[in-house]
C-alpha positions as CSV (number, residue, x, y, z in Angstrom):
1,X,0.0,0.0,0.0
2,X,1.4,3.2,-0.8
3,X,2.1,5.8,1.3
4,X,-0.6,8.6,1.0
5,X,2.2,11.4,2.1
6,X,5.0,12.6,0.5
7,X,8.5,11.3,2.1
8,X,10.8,14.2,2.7
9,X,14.3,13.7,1.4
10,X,17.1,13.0,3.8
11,X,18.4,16.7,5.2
12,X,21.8,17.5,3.7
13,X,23.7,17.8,7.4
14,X,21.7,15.4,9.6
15,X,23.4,12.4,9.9
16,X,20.0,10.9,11.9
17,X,18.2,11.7,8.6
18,X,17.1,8.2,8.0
19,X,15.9,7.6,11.2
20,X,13.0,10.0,10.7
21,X,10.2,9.8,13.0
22,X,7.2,10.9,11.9
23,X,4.8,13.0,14.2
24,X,1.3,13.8,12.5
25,X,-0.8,16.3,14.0
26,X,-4.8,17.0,12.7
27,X,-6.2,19.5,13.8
28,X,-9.9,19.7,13.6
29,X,-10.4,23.0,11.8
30,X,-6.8,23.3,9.7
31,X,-6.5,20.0,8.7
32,X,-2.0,20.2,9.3
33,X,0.3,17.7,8.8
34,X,3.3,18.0,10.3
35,X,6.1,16.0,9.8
36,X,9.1,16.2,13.0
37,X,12.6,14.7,11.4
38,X,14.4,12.6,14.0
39,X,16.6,14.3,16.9
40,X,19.8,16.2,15.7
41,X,18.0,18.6,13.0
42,X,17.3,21.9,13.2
43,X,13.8,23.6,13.4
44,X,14.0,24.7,9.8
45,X,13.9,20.7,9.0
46,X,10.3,20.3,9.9
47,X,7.9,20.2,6.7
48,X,4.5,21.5,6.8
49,X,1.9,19.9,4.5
50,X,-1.9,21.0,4.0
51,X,-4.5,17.8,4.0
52,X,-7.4,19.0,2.5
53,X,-10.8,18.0,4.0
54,X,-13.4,15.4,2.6
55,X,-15.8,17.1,-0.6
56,X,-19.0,17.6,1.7
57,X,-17.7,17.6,5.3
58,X,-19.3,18.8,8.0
59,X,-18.2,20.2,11.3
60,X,-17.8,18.4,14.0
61,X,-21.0,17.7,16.0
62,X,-22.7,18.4,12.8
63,X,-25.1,16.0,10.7
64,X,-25.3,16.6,7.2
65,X,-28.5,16.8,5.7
66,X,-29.8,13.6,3.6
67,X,-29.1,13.4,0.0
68,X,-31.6,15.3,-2.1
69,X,-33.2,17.2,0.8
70,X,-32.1,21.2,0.3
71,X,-29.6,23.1,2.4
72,X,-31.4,23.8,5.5
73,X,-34.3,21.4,5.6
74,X,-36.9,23.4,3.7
75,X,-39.2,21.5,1.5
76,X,-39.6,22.1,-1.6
77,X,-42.7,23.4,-3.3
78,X,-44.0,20.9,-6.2
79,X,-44.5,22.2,-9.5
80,X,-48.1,23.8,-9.3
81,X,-50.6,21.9,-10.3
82,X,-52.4,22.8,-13.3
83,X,-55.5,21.4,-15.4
84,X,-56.7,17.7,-14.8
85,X,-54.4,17.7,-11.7
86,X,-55.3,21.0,-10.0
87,X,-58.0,21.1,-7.3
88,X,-61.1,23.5,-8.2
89,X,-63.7,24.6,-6.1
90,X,-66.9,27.0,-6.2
91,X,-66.5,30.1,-4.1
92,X,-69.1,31.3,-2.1
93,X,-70.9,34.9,-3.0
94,X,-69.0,37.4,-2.0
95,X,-65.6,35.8,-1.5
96,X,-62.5,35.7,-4.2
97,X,-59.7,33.9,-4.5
98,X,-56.5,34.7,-6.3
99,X,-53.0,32.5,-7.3
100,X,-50.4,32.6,-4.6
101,X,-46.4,31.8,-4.6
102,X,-44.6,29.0,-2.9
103,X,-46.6,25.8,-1.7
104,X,-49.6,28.4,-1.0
105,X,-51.7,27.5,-4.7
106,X,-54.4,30.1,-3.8
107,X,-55.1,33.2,-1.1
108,X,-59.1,33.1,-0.3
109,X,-60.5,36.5,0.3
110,X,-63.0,36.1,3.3
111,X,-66.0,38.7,3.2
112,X,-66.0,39.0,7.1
113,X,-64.5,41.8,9.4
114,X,-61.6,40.9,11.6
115,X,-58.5,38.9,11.9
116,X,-59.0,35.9,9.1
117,X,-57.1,33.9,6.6
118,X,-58.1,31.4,4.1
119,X,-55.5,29.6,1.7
120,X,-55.3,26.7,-0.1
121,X,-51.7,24.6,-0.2
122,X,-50.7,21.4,-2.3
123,X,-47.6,19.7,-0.8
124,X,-46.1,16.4,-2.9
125,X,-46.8,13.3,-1.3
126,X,-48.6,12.8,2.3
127,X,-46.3,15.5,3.5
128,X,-45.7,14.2,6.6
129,X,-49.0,12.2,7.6
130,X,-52.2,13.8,8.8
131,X,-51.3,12.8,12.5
132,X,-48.4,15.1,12.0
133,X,-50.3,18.1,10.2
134,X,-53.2,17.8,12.4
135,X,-50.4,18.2,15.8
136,X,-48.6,21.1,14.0
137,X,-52.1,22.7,12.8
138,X,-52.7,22.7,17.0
139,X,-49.5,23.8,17.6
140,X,-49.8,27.5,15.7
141,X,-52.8,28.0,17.6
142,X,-51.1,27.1,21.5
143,X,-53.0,23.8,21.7
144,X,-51.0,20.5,22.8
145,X,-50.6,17.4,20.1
146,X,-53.2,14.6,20.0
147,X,-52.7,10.9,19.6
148,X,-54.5,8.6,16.9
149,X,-57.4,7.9,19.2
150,X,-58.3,11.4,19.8
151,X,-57.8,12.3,16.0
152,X,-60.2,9.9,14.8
153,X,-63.0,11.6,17.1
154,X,-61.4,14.9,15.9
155,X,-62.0,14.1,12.1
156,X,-65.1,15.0,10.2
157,X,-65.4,13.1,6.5
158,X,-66.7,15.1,3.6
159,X,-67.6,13.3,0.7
160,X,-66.8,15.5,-2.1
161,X,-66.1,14.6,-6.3
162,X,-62.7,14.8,-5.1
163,X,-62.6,12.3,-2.8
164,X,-62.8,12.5,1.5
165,X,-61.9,15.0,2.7
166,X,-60.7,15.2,6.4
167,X,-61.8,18.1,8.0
168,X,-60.9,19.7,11.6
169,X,-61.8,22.5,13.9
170,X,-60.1,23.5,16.9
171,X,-60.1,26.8,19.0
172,X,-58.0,27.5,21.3
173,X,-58.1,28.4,25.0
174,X,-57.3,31.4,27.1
175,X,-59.0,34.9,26.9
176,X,-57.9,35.8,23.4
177,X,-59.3,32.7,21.3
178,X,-58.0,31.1,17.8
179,X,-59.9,29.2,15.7
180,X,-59.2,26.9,12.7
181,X,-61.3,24.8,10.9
182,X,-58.9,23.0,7.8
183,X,-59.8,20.2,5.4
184,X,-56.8,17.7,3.8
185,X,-57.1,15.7,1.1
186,X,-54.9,13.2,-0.7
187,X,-55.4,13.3,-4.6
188,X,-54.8,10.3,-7.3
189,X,-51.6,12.4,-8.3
190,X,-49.9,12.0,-5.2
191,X,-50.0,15.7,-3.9
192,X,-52.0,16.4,-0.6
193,X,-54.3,19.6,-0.4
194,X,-54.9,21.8,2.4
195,X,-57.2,24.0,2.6
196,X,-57.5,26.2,5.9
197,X,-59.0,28.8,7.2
198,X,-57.7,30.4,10.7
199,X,-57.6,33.5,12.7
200,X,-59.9,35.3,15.3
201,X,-62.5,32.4,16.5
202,X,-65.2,35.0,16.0
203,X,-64.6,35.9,12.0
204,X,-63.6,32.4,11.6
205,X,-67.1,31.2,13.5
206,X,-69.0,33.6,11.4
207,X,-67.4,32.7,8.2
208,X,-67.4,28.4,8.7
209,X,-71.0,27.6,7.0
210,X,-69.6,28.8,3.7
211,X,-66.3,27.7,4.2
212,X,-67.8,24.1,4.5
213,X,-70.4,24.9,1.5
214,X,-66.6,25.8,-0.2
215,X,-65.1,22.8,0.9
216,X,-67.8,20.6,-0.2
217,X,-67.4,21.5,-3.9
218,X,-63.8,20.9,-4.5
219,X,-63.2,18.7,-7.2
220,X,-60.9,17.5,-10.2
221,X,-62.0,18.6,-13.7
């Protein structure tokens, strides 16, 4: 097996030359060889060599993220959805809806006063399970996670020309109260919709009949 580093040649003057002992220090962050000749030569006889570091490395203490996932854990958005494979739905009178950026496919413009927001999001795949959506959904709104058991009381079924839809609504405690009331559904493609409505428990209260008429009539053209 060859020797991955360089041997020095013997040091004109240094009659222990040949019995060179090598001492090979690596440091973390420099990545330094260096290489100590035997006793008897002087300070300038030690040689210096830069190791580069492994394509891809990571500090120490640090995991690197799996292949194919982006820098910094963000999920990707998939390509939107469009014809045959895009969600539709009939809005309710008075409300609007308009294309949004990102994993949000649409904004929906609620024709109630107060603090309320309606979107609709595709994410590829079961994005992470409804167990885990439904938790995080709770989350944003200060309640603590469910298990299966309690999920399954949770869940409403819609029947729509989509499919079922699963469809939840939670408000929050304490004096200030959130509500949100957010359907999911899982479409032949492979994508998973969610369409949500959240903000104030009282807009949200006043505006959840014709949400549900809205969720009802999502379909695939």
């Amino acid at each position: 097996m060859r020797n991955p580093l360089p041997i020095p040649p013997p040091v004109s003057g240094c009659p222990k030359a040949r019995r060179t002992s090598w001492s090979i220090v690596l440091p973390a962050a420099l990545g330094t060889v260096v290489l100590a000749l035997g006793s008897g030569c002087n300070r300038d006889d030690v040689a210096h060599y830069r190791v580069p570091k492994e394509a891809g490395s990571a500090p120490a203490g640090m995991a690197m993220p799996p292949m194919g996932m982006p820098l910094g854990g963000d999920m990707q958005a998939p390509p939107t959805p469009s014809g045959k494979t895009a969600l539709k739905w009939t809005l309710p009178k008075g409300w609007a809806d308009e294309p949004a950026g990102g994993m949000r496919f649409a904004t929906l413009k609620v024709p109630v006063t107060g603090k309320i927001d309606a979107s609709v999001v595709v994410l590829p795949g079961t994005a992470g399970g409804e167990l885990a959506n439904v938790n995080r959904w709770r989350g944003q709104i200060g309640l603590p996670p469910i298990d299966e058991a309690q999920l399954a009381k949770e869940r409403t079924v819609l029947k729509t020309k989509a499919g079922d839809l699963s469809v939840f609504d939670f408000t929050s405690d304490g004096q200030i109260k959130s509500r949100m009331v957010a359907g999911l559904i899982t479409t032949a493609d492979g994508n998973t919709w969610f369409l949500k409505m959240t903000g104030d428990a009282g807009p949200v209260g006043q505006a959840k009949p014709e949400f549900m008429r809205l969720l009802g009539s999502i379909r695939l053209d």
